[in-house]
C-alpha positions as CSV (number, residue, x, y, z in Angstrom):
1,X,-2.6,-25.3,-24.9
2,X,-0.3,-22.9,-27.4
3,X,1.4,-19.9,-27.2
4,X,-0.8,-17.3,-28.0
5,X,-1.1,-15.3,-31.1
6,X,0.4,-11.2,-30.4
7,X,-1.9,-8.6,-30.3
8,X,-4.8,-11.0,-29.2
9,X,-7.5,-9.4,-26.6
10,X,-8.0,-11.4,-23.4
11,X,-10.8,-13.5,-24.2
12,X,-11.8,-13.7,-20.6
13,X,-11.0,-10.8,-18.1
14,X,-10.7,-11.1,-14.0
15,X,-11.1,-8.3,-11.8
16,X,-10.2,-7.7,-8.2
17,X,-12.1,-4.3,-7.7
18,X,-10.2,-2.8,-5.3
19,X,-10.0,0.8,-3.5
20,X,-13.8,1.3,-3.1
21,X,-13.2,2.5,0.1
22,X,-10.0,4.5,-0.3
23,X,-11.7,6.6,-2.9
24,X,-14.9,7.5,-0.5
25,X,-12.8,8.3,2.5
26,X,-10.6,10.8,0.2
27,X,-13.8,12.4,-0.6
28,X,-14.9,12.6,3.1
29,X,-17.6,10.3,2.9
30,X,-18.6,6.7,3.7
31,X,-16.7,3.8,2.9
32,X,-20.2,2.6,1.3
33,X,-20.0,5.0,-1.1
34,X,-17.6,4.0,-2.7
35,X,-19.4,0.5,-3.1
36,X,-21.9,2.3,-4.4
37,X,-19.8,4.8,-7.0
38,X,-18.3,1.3,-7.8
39,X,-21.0,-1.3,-8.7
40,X,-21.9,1.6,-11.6
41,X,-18.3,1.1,-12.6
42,X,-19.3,-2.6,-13.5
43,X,-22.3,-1.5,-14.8
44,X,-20.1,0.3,-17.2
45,X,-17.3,-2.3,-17.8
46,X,-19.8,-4.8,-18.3
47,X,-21.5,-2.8,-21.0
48,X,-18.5,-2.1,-22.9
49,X,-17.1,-6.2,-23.1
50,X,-18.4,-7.0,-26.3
51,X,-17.2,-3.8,-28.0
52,X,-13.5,-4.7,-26.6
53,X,-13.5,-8.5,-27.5
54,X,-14.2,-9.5,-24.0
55,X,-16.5,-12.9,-24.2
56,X,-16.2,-13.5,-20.5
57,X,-16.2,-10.8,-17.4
58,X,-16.0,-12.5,-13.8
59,X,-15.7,-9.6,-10.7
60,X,-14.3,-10.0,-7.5
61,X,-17.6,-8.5,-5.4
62,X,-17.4,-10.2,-1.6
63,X,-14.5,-12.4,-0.3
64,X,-14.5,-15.3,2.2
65,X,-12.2,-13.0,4.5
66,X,-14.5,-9.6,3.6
67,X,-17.0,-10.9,7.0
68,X,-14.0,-9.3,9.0
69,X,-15.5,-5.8,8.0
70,X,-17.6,-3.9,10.5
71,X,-20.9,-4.8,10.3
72,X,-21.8,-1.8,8.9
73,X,-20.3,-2.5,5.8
74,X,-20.6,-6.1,5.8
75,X,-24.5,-5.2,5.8
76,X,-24.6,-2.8,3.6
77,X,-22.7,-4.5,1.0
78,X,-25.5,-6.9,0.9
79,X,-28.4,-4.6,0.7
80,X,-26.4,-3.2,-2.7
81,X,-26.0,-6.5,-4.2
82,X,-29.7,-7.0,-3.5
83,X,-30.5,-3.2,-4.8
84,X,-28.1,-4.3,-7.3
85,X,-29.3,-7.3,-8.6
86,X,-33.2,-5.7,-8.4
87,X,-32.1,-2.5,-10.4
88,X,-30.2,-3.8,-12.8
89,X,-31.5,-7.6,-14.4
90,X,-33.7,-6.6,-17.0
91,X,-30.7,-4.0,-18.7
92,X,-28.4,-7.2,-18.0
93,X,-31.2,-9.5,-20.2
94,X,-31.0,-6.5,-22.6
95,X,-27.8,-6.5,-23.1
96,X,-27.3,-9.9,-23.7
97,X,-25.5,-10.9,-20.6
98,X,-25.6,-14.2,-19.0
99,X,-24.9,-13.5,-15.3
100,X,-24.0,-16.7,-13.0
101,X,-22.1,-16.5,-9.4
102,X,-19.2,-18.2,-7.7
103,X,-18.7,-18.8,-4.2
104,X,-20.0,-20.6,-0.9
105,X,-23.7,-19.3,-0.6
106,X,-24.5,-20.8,2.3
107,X,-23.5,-17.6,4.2
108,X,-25.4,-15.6,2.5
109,X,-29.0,-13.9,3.1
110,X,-31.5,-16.2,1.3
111,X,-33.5,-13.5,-0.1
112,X,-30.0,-12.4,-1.5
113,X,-29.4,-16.3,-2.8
114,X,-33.0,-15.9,-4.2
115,X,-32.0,-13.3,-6.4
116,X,-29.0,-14.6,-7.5
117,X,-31.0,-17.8,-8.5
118,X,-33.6,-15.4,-10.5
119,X,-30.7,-13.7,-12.2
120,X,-29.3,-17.1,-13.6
121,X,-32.3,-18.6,-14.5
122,X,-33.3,-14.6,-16.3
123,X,-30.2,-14.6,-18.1
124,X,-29.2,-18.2,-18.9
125,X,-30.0,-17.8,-22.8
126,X,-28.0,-14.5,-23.1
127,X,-24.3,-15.5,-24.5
128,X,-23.2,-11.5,-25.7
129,X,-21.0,-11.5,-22.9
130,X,-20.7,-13.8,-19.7
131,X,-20.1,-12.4,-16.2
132,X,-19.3,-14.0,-13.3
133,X,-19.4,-12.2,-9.7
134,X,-17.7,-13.7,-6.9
135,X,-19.4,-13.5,-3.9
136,X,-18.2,-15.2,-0.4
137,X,-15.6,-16.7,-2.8
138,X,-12.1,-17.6,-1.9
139,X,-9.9,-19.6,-3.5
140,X,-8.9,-22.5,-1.2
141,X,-12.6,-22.7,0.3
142,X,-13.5,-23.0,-3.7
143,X,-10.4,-25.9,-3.8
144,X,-11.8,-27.2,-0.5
145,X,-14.9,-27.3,-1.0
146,X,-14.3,-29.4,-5.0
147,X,-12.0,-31.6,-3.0
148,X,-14.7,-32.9,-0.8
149,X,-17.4,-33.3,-4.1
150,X,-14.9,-35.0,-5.6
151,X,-13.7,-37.4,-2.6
152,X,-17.4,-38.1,-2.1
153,X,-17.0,-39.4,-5.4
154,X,-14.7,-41.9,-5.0
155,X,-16.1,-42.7,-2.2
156,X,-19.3,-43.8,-3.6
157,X,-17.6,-45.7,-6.6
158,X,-18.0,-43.2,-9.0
159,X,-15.3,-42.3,-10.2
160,X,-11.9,-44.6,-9.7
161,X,-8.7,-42.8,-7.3
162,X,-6.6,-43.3,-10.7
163,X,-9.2,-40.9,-12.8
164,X,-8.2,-38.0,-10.5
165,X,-6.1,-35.6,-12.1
166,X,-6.4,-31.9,-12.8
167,X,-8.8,-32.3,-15.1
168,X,-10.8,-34.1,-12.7
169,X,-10.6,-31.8,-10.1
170,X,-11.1,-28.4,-12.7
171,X,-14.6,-30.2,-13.3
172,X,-15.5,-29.9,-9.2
173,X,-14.6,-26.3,-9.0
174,X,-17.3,-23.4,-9.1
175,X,-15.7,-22.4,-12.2
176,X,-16.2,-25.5,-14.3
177,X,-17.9,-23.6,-17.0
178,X,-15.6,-21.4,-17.7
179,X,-12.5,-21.2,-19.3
180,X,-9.8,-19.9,-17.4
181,X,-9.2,-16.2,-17.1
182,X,-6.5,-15.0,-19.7
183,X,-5.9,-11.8,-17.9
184,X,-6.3,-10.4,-13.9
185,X,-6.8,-6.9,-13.5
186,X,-6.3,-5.9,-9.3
187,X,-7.0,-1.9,-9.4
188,X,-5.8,0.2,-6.3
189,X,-1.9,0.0,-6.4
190,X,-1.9,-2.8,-4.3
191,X,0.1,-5.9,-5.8
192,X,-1.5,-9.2,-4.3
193,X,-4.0,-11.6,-5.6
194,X,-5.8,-12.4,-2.6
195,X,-6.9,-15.4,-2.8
196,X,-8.9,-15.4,-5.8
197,X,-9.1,-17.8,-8.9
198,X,-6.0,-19.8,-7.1
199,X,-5.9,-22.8,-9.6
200,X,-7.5,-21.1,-12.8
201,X,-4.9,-18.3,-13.0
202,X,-2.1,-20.5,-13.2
203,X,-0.8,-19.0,-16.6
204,X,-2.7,-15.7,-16.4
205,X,-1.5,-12.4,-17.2
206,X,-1.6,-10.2,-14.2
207,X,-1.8,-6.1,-14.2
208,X,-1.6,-4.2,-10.9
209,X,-2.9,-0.5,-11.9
210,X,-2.9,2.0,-9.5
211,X,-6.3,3.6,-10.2
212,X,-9.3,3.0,-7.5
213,X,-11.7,1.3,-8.8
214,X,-15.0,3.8,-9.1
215,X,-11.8,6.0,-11.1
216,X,-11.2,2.6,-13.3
217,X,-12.8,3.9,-16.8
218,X,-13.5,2.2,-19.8
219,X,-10.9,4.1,-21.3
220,X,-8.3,2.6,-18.7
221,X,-9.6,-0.6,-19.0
222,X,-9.4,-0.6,-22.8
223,X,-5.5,0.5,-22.1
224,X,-4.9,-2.3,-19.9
225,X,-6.4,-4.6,-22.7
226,X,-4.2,-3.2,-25.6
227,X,-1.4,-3.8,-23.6
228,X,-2.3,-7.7,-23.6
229,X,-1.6,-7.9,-26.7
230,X,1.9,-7.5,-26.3
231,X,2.4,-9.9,-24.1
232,X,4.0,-13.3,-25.1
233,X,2.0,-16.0,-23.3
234,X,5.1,-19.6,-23.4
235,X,2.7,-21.4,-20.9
236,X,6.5,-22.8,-19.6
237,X,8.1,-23.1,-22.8
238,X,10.8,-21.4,-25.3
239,X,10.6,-19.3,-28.1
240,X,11.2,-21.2,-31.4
């Protein structure tokens, strides 16, 4: 691991996609949508990638703490990532997209997990551009969750207490076959990270724009991307 070359673009992009629901209620309407106005944000984002030097997408889409919602929301946020998932996975295979999900699905609906599965196996030759939707994903049940694989393990002699190391441990998370995200976009204004991508943003670049998300263009997000660029990445060291 170097210091990065100036004026590089983020090889692979993380977004929290936040103020959905901000942006509906400001236009008097339902907080749903502004789901709605933002999955065809994504669509959009997704589409521009390879043109912006983006390899690997993953989106923030349904957290581990997001069942606290009204159940309104909470089911109608899973009827548009089924609608979603339906409308959308043959322009995905088009486009050359590879499309694979992180998080706990034991939660979820299992027509939903169905679809997902579909959507993997659909898109699993595609390598234009990866993306990666989190969904019931947080980042200690992901580090909870590749603790317990990995203790399991050990426990069943394969693999030795003094092989356990980072490494070790990156191999046991959902994210194993990616690299880790150069750069973390959070739209909305607000400055947190929320419990996502805990361990694999430990030397990302973060930017906190205040744009809602359905308002999040291409044209911002190709801003926020030039602005990498800048950026000198010392991963905990000096300057020569």
């Amino acid at each position: 691991m170097g210091q990065e070359t100036e004026n590089a673009s983020p090889r692979h992009v993380a977004c929290i996609m936040d103020g959905n629901g901000r942006w509906a209620k400001s236009r008097g309407k339902p907080r749903l949508f502004g789901h709605h106005a933002g999955a065809r944000r994504v669509k959009e984002i997704v589409r521009a990638c390879p043109d912006l030097g983006v390899k690997y997408l993953t989106i923030f889409a349904f957290s581990t703490e997001n069942w606290r919602r009204t159940q309104t929301e909470v089911a109608g946020l899973m009827k548009l990532f089924r609608r979603y998932i339906q409308a959308e996975a043959r322009d995905l295979l088009a486009e050359g997209a590879r499309v694979r999900f992180i998080g706990d699905r034991v939660r979820l609906d299992p027509k939903l997990v169905k679809l997902m599965d579909e959507l993997e196996l659909l898109t699993s030759h595609n390598d234009r551009v990866h993306v990666t939707v989190a969904l019931n994903y947080g980042g200690r049940d992901e580090i909870g969750r590749a603790t317990k694989r990995m203790a399991a393990e050990v426990a069943a002699g394969r693999l030795a207490p003094s092989e356990v190391d980072e490494t070790t441990l990156a191999r046991f998370l959902d994210t194993h076959f990616l690299p880790d995200p150069d750069l973390v976009i959070r739209t909305s204004g607000e400055a947190r990270i929320s419990n996502f991508l805990l361990w694999q943003s430990a030397y990302a670049e973060y930017e906190f724009v205040n744009t809602l998300w359905p308002d999040f263009t291409v044209e911002k997000f190709a801003e926020v991307l030039s602005r990498f660029g800048s950026r000198e990445r010392r991963y905990g060291a000096v300057p020569a």
